[in-house]
SEKEDO-431648 format. One record per atom (N, C-alpha, C): z, x, y; residue in three letters; atom name; residue number from 1. Coordinates in Angstrom, 2 decimals. Example, Ala and Ser with C-alpha at 12.3 -4.5 7.8 and 13.67 -1.06 7.14 Angstrom:
SEKEDO-431648
        Z        X        Y  dose  rovo  marvex
     7.80    13.19    -5.69   Ala     N       1
     7.80    12.30    -4.50   Ala    CA       1
     7.80    13.20    -3.30   Ala     C       1
     7.08    12.85    -2.25   Ser     N       2
     7.14    13.67    -1.06   Ser    CA       2
     7.87    12.90     0.03   Ser     C       2
This chain:
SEKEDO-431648
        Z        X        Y  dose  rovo  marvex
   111.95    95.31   101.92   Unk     N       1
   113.22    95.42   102.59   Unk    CA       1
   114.01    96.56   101.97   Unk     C       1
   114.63    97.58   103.10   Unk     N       2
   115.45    98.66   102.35   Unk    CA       2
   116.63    97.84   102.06   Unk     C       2
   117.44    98.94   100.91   Unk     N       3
   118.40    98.06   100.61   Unk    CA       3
   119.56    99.18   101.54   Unk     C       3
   120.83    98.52   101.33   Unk     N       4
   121.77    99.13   102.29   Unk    CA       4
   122.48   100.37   102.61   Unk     C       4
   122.52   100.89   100.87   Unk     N       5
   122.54   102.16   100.47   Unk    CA       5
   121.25   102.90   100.65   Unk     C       5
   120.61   102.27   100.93   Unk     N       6
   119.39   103.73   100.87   Unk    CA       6
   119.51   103.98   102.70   Unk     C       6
   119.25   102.57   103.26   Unk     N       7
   119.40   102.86   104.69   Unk    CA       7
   120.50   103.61   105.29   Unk     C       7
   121.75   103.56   104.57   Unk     N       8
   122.85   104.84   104.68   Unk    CA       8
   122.68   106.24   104.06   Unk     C       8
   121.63   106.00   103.24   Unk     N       9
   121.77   107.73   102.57   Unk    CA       9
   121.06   108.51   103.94   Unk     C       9
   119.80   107.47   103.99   Unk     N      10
   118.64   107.58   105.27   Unk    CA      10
   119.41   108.19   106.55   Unk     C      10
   120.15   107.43   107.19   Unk     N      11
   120.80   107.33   108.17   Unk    CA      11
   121.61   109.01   108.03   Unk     C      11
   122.86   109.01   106.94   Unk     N      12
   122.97   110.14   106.53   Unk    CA      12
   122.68   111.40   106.50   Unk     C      12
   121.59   111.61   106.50   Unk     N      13
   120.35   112.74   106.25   Unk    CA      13
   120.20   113.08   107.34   Unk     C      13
   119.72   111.95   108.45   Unk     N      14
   119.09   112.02   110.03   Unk    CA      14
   120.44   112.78   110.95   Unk     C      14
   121.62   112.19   110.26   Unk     N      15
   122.84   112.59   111.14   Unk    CA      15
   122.86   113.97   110.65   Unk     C      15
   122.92   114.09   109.23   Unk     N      16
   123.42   115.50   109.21   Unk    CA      16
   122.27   116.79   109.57   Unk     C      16
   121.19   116.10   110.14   Unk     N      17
   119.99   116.86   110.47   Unk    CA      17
   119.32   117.61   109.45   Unk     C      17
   119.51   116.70   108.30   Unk     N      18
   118.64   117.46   106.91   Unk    CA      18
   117.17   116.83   107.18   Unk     C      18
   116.63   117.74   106.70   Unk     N      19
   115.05   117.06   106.55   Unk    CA      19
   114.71   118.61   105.04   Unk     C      19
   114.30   118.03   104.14   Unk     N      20
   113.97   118.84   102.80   Unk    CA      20
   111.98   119.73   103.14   Unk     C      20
   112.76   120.63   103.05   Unk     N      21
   111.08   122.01   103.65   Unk    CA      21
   110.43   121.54   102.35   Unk     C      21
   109.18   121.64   102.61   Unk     N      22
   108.11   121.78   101.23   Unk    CA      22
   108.46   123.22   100.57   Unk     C      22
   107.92   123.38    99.75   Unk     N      23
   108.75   124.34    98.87   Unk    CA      23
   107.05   125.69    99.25   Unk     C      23
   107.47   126.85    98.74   Unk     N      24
   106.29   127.88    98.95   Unk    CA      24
   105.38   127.61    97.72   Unk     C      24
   104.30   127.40    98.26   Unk     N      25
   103.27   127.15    97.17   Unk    CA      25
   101.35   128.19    97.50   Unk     C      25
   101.33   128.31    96.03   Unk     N      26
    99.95   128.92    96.59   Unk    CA      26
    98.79   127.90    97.47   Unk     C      26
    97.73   128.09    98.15   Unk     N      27
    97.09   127.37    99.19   Unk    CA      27
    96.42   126.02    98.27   Unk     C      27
    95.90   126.61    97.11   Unk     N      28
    95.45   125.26    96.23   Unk    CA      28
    95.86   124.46    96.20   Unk     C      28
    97.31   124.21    96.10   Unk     N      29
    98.19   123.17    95.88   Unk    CA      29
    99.51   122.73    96.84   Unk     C      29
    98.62   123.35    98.29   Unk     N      30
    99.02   122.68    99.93   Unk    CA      30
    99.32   121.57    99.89   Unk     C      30
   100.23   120.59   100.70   Unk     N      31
   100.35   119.32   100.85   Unk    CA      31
    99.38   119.75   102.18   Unk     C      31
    98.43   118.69   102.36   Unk     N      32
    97.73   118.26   104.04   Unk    CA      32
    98.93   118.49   105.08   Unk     C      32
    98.12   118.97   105.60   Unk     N      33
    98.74   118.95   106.92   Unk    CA      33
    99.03   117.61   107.99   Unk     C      33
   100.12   117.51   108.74   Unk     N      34
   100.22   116.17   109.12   Unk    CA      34
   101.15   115.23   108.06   Unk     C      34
   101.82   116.25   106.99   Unk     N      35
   102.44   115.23   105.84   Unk    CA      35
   103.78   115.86   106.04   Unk     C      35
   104.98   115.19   105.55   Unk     N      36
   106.37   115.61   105.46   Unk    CA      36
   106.66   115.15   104.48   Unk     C      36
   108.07   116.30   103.66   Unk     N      37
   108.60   115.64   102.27   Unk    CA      37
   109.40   114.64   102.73   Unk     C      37
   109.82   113.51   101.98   Unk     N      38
   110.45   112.56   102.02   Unk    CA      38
   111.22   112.82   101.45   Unk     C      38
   110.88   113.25   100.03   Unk     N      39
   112.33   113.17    98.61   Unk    CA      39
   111.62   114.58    97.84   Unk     C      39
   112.93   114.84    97.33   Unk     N      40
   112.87   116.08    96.33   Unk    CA      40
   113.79   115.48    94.82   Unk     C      40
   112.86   116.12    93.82   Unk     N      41
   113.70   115.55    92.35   Unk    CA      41
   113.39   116.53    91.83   Unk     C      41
   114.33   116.49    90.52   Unk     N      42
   114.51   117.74    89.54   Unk    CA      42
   113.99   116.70    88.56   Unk     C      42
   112.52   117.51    87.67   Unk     N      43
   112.57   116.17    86.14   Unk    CA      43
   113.35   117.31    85.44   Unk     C      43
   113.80   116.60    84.49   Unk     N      44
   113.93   117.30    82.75   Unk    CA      44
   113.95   116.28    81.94   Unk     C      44
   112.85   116.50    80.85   Unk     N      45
   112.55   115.67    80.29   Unk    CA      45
   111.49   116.40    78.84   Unk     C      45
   110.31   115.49    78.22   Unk     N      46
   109.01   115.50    77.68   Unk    CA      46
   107.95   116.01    78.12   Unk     C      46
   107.19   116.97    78.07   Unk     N      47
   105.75   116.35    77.59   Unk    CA      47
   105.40   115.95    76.42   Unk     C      47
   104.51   114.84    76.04   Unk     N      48
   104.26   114.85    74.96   Unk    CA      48
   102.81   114.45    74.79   Unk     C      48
   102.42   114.89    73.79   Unk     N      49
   101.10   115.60    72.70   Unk    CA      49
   100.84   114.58    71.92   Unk     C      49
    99.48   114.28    71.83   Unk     N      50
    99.00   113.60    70.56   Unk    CA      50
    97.78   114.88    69.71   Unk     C      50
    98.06   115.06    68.72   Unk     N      51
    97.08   115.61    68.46   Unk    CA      51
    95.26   115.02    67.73   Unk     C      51
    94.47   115.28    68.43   Unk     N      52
    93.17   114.58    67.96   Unk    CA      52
    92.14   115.75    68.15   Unk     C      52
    90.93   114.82    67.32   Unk     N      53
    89.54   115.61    67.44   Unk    CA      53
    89.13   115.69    69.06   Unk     C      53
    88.64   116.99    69.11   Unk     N      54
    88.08   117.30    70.38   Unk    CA      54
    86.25   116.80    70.57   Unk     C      54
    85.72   117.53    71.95   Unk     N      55
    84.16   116.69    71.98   Unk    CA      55
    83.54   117.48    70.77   Unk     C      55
    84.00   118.71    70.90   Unk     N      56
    83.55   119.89    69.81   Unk    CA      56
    83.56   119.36    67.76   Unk     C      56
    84.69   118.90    68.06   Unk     N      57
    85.38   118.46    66.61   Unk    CA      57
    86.56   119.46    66.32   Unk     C      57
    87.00   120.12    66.94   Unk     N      58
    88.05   120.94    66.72   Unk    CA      58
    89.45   120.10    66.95   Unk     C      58
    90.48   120.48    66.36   Unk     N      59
    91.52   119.22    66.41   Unk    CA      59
    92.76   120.31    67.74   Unk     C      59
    92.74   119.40    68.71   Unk     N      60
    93.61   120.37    69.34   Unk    CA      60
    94.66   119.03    70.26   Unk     C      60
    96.07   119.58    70.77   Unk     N      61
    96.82   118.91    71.52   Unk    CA      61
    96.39   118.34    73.02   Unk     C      61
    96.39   117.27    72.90   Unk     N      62
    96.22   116.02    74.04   Unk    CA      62
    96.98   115.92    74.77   Unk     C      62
    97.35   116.18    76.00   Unk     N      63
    98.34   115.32    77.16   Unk    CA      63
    98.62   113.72    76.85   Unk     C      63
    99.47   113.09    76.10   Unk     N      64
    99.58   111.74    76.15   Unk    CA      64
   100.30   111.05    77.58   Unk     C      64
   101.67   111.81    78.02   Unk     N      65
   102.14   111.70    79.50   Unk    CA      65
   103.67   112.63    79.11   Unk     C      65
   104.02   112.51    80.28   Unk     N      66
   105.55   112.61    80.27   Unk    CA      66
   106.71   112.17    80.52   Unk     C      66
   107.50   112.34    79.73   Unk     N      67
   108.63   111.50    79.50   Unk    CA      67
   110.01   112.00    80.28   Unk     C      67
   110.69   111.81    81.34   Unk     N      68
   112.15   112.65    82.07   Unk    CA      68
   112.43   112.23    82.87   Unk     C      68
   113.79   112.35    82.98   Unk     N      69
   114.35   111.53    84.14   Unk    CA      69
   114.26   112.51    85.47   Unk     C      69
   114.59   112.38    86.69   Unk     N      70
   114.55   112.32    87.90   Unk    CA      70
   116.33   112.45    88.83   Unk     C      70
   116.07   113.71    88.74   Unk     N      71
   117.60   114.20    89.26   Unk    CA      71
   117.99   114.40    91.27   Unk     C      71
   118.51   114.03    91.68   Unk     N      72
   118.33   114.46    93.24   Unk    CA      72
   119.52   115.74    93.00   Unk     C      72
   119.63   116.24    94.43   Unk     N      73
   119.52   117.06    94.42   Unk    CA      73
   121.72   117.43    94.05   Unk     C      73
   122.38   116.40    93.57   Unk     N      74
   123.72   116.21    93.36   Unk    CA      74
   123.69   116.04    91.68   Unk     C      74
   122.26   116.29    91.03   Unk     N      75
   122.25   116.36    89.94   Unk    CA      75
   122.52   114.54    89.47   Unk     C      75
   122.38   113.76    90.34   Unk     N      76
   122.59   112.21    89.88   Unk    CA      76
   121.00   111.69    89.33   Unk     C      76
   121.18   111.00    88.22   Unk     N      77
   119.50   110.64    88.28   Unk    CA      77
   119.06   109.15    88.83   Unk     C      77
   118.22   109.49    89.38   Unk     N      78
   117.76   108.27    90.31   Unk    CA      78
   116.40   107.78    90.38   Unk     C      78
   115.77   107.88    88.86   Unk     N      79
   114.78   107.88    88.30   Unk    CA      79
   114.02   108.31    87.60   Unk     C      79
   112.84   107.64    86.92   Unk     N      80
   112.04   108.19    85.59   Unk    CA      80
   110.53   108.67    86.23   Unk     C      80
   110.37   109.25    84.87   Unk     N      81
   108.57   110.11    85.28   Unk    CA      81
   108.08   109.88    84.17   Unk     C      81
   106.54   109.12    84.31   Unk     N      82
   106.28   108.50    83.05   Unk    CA      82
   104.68   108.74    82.88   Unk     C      82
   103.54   108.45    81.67   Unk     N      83
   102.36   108.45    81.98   Unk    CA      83
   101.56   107.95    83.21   Unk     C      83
   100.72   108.41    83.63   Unk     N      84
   100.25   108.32    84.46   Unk    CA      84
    99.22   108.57    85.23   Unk     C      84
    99.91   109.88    85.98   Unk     N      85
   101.44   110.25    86.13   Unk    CA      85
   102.12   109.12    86.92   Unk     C      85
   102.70   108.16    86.26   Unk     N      86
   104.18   107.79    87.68   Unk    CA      86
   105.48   108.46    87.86   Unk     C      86
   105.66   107.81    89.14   Unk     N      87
   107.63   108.04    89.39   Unk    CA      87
   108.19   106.76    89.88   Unk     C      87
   108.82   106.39    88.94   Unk     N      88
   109.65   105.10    89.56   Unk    CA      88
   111.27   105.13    89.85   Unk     C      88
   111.51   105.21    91.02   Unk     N      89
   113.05   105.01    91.37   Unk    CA      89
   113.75   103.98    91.35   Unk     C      89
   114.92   103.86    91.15   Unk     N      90
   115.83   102.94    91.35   Unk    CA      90
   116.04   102.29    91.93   Unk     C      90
   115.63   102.56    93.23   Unk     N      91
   115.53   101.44    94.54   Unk    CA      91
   114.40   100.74    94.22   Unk     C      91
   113.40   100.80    93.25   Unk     N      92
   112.29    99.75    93.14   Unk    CA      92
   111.30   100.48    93.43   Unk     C      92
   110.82   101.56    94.05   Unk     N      93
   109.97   101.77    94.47   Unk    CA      93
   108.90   102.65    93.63   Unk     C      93
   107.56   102.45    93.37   Unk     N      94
   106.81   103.40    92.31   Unk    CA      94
   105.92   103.98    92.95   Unk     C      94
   105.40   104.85    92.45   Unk     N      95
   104.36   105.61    92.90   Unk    CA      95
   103.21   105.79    91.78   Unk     C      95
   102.31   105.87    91.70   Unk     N      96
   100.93   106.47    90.36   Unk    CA      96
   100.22   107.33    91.46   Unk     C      96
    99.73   108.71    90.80   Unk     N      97
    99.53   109.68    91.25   Unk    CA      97
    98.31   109.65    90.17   Unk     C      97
    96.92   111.01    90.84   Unk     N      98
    96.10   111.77    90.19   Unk    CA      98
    96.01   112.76    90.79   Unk     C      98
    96.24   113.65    89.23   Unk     N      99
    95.71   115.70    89.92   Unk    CA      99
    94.71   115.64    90.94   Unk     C      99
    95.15   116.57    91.85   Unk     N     100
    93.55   116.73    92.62   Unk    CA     100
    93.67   118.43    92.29   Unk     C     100
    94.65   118.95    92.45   Unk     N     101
    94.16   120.57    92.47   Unk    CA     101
    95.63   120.84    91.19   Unk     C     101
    95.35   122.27    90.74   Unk     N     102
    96.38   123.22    89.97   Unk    CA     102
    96.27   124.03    89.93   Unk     C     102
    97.37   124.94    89.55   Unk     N     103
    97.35   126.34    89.92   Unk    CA     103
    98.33   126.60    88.70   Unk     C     103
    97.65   128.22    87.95   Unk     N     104
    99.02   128.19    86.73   Unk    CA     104
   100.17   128.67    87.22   Unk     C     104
   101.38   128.17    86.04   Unk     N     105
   102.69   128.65    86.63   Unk    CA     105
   103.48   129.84    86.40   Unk     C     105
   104.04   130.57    86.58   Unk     N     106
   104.44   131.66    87.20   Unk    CA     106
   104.46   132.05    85.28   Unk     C     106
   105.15   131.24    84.45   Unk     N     107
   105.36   131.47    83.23   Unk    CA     107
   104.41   131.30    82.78   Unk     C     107
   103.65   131.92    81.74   Unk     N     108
   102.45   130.92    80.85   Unk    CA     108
   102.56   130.00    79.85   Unk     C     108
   104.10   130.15    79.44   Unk     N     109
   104.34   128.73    78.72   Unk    CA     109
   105.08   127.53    79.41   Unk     C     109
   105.00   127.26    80.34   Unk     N     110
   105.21   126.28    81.03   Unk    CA     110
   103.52   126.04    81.60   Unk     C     110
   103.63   124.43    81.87   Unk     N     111
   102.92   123.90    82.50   Unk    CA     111
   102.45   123.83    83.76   Unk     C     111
   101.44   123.88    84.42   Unk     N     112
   100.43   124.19    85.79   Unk    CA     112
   101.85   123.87    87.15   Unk     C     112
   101.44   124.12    87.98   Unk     N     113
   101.85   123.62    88.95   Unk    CA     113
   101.09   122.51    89.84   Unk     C     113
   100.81   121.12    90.24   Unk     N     114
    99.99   120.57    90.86   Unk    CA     114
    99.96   119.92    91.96   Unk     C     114
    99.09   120.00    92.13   Unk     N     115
    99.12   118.73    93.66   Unk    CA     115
    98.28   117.33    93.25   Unk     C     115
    99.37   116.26    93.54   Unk     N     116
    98.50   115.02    92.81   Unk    CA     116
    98.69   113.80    93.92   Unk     C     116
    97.40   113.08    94.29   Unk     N     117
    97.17   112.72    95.38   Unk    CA     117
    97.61   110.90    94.84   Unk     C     117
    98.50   110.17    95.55   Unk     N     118
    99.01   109.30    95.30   Unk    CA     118
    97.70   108.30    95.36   Unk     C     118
    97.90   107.30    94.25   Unk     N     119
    96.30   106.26    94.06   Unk    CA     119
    97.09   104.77    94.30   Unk     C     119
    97.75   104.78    93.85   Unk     N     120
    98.65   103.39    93.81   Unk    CA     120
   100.44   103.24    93.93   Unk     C     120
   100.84   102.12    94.31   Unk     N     121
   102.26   101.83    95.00   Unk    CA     121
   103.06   100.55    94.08   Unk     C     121
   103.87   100.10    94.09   Unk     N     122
   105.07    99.42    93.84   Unk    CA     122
   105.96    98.96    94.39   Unk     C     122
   106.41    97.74    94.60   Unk     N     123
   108.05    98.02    94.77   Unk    CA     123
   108.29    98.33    96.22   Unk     C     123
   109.74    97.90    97.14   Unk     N     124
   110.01    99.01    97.92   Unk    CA     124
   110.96    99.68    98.11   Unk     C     124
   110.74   100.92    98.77   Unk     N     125
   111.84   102.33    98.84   Unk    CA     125
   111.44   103.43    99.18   Unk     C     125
   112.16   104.32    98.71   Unk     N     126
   111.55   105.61    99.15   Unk    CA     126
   110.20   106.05    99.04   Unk     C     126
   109.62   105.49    97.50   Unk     N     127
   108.08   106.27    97.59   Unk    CA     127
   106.88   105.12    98.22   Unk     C     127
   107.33   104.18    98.66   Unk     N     128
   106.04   102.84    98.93   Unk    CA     128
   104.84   103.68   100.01   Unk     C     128
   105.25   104.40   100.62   Unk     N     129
   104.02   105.33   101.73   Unk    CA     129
   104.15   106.39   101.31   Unk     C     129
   104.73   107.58   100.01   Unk     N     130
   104.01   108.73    99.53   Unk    CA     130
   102.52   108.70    99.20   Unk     C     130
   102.16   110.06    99.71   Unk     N     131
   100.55   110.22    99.78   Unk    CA     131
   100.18   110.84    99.03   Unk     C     131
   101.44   112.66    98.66   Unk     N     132
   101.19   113.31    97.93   Unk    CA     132
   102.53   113.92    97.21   Unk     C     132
   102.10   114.56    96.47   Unk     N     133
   103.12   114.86    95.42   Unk    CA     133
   103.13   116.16    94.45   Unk     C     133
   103.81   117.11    95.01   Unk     N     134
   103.57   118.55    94.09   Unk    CA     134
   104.47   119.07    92.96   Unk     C     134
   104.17   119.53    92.37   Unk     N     135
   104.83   119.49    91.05   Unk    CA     135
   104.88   121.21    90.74   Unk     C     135
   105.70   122.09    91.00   Unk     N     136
   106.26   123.17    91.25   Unk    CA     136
   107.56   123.65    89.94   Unk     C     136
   107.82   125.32    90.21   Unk     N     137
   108.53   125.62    89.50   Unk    CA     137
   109.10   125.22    87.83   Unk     C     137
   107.78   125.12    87.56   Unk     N     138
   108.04   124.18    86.23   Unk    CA     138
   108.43   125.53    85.13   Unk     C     138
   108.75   124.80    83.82   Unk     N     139
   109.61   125.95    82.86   Unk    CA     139
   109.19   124.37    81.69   Unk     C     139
   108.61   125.29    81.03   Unk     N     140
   108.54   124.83    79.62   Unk    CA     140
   107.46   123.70    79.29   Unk     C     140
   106.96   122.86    78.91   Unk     N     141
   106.05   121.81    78.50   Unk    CA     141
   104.97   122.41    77.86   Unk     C     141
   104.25   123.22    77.83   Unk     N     142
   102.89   123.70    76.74   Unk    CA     142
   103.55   122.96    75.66   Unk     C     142
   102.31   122.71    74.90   Unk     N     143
   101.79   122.26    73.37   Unk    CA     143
   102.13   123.25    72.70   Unk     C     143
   102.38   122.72    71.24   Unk     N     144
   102.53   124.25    70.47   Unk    CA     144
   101.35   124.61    70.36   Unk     C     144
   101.16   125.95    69.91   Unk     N     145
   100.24   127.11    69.40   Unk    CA     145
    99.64   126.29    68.21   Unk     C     145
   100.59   125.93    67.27   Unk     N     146
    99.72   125.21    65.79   Unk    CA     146
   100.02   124.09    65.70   Unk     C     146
    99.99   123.38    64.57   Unk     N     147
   100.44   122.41    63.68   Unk    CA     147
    99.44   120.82    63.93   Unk     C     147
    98.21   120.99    64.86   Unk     N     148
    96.99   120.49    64.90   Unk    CA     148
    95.74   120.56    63.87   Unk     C     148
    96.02   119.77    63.50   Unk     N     149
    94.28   119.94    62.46   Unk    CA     149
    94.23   118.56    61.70   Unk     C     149
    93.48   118.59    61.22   Unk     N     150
    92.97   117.23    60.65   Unk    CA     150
    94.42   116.33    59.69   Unk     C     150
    95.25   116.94    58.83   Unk     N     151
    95.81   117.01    57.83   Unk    CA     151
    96.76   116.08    59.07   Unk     C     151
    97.10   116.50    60.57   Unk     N     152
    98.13   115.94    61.42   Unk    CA     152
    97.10   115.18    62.50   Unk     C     152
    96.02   114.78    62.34   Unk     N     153
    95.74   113.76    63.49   Unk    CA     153
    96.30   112.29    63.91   Unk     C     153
    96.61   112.24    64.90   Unk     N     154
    97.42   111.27    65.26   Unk    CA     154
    98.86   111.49    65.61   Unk     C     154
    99.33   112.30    65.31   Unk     N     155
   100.66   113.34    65.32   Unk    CA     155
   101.30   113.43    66.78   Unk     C     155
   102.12   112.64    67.18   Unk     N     156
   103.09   113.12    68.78   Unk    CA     156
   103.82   114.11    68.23   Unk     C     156
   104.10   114.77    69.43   Unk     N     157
   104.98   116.35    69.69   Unk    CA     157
   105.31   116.12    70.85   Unk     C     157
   106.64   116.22    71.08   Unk     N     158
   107.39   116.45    72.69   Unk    CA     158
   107.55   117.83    72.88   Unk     C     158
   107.22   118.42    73.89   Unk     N     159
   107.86   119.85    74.49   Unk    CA     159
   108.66   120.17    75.87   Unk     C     159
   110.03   120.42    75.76   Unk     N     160
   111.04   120.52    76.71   Unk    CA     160
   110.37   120.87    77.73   Unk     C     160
   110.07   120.15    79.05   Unk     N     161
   110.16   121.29    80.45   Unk    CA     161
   110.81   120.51    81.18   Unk     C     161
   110.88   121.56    82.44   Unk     N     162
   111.66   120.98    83.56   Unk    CA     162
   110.57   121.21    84.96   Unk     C     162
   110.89   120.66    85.93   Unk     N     163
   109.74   120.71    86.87   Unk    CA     163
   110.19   119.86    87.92   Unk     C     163
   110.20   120.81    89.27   Unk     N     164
   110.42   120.53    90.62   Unk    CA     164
   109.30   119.78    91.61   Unk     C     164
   109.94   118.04    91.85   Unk     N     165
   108.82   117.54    92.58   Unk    CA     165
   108.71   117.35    94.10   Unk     C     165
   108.22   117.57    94.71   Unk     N     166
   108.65   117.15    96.18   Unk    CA     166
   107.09   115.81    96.69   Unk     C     166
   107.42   114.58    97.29   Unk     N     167
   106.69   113.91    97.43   Unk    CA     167
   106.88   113.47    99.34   Unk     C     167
   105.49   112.95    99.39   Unk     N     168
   105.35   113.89   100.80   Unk    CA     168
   104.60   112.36   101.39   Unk     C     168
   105.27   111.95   103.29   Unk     N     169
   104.59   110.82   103.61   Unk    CA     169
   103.61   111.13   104.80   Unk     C     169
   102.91   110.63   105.70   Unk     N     170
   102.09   110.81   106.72   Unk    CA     170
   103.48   111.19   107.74   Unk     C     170
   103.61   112.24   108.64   Unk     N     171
   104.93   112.84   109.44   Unk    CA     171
   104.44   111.99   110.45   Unk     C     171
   105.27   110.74   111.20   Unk     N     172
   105.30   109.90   112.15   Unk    CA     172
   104.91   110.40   113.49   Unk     C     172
């Protein structure tokens, strides 16, 4: 069941004839065709790093997940972004996502840009029928350069980024 505020933001949107464009992306990391954005969020937040032995034995930084909240587009936050990858909003509703494609980002110390194909649901609200989910314009998250090696295994490291999501349903 929507709740009453969302069915007014909803309602809202339809009146003021907003509908949010997918953002320009290279072809790798297309939403399907036949899909429309639903919601757009700003994270700022974590990544964070564990550092461990590799298959090699070399000790290098791990993706553990990421940690940031979820801004719309009035800068209000209206949810978290967590390992996963999830996104869970405030209205209840979650999403769990897996990469299917990436593409690097415009910076090389920021993190990929991706397209991650929704696996599992939560809750209801805005994301209960997202399919897909791209992860754009990002700034900042790489691992550091050092401070990996045996002497620090086991070691978390957070690294600042920010990163534009747009999540996308089957277009009615």
């Amino acid at each position: 069941m929507l709740s009453s505020a969302h069915l007014a933001a909803k309602a809202q949107a339809k009146d003021a004839g907003f509908k949010e464009s997918p953002p320009d992306v290279p072809d790798a990391i297309q939403a399907p065709s036949g899909e429309e954005v639903v919601l757009y969020v700003h994270a700022t937040g974590s990544q964070i790093y564990t550092c461990q032995a590799g298959a090699d034995g070399k000790f290098t930084w791990i993706l553990k997940g990421p940690e940031a909240e979820l801004h719309d587009r009035k800068d209000k936050v209206i949810g978290e972004h967590s390992a996963g990858p999830s996104w869970k909003l405030k209205d209840g509703s979650e999403v769990t996502g897996k990469a299917a494609a990436k593409v690097d980002a415009l910076d090389p110390a920021s993190v990929p840009w991706l397209l991650v194909k929704a696996v599992s649901h939560s809750g209801n609200g805005l994301l209960s029928n997202v399919t897909t989910i791209q992860r754009v314009r990002t700034h900042g998250g790489q691992p550091p350069a050092e401070g990996c090696d045996e002497a620090h295994k086991g070691t978390e490291t957070k690294s600042s980024y920010t990163a534009d999501y747009y999540f996308y349903v089957p277009t009615k």
